[in-house]
C-alpha positions in Angstrom: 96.0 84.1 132.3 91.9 84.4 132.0 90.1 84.0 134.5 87.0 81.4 133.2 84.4 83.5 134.9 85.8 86.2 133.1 85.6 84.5 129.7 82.2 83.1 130.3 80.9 87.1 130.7 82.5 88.0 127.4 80.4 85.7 125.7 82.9 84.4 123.4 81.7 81.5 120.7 84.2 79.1 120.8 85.0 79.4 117.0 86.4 83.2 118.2 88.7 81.5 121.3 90.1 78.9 118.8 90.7 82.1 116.3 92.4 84.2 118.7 94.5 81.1 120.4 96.0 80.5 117.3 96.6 84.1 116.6 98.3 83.9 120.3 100.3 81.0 119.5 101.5 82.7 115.9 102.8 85.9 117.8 104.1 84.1 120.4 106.3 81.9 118.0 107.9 85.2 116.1 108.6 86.2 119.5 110.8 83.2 120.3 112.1 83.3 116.9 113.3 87.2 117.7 114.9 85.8 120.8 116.6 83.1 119.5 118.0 85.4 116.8 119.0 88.0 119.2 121.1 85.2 121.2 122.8 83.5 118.3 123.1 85.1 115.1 125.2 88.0 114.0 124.8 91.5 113.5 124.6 90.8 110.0 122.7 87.7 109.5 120.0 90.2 111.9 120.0 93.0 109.8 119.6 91.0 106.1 116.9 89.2 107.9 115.6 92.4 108.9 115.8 93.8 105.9 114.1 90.5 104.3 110.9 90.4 106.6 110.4 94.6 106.8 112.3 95.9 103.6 110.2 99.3 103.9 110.6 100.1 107.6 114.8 101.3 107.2 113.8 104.6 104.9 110.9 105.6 107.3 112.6 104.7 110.9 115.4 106.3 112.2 118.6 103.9 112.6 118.6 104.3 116.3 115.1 102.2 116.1 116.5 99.4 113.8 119.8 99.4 116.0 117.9 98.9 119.5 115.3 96.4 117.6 118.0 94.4 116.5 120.3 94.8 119.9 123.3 96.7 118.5 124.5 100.4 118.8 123.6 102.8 116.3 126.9 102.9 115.4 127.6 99.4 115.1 124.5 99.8 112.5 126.0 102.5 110.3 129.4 100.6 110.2 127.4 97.3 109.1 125.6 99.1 106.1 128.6 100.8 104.8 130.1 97.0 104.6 127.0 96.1 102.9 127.1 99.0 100.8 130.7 98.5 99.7 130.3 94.5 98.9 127.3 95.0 96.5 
């Protein structure tokens, strides 16, 4: 929450609010999108769609990362590639 006197000082145009509201509203969707993955998808269906949206982020993070990002143990990770390994 801003306080308007607050925004009045920064001297925002309006065109610059609008921008950054949308920008707000943008992240702010992904976030319920993460959440609502989290909640009801799979392991699996979370990792491919992982892999789909940041397919360069598994060879420079370590899998502890990816495993806490997508709310599974690190060795509930390892076990989930080597069944994705095997069925391609």
């Amino acid at each position: 929450m801003f306080d308007k006197d607050c925004l009045f000082k920064a001297n925002f145009s309006a065109e610059k609010i609008a921008e950054n509201t949308q920008l707000l509203y943008r992240r702010m969707g992904k976030l319920q999108r993460r959440v609502l993955m989290l909640i009801g998808s799979p392991a699996v269906d979370r990792y491919t769609y992982f892999l789909d949206t940041y397919p360069e982020l598994p060879n420079r993070v370590p899998q502890r990362m990816i495993a806490t990002y997508l709310g599974i143990t690190p060795q509930a990770l390892s076990t989930l590639r080597g069944k994705i390994a095997r069925s391609s």
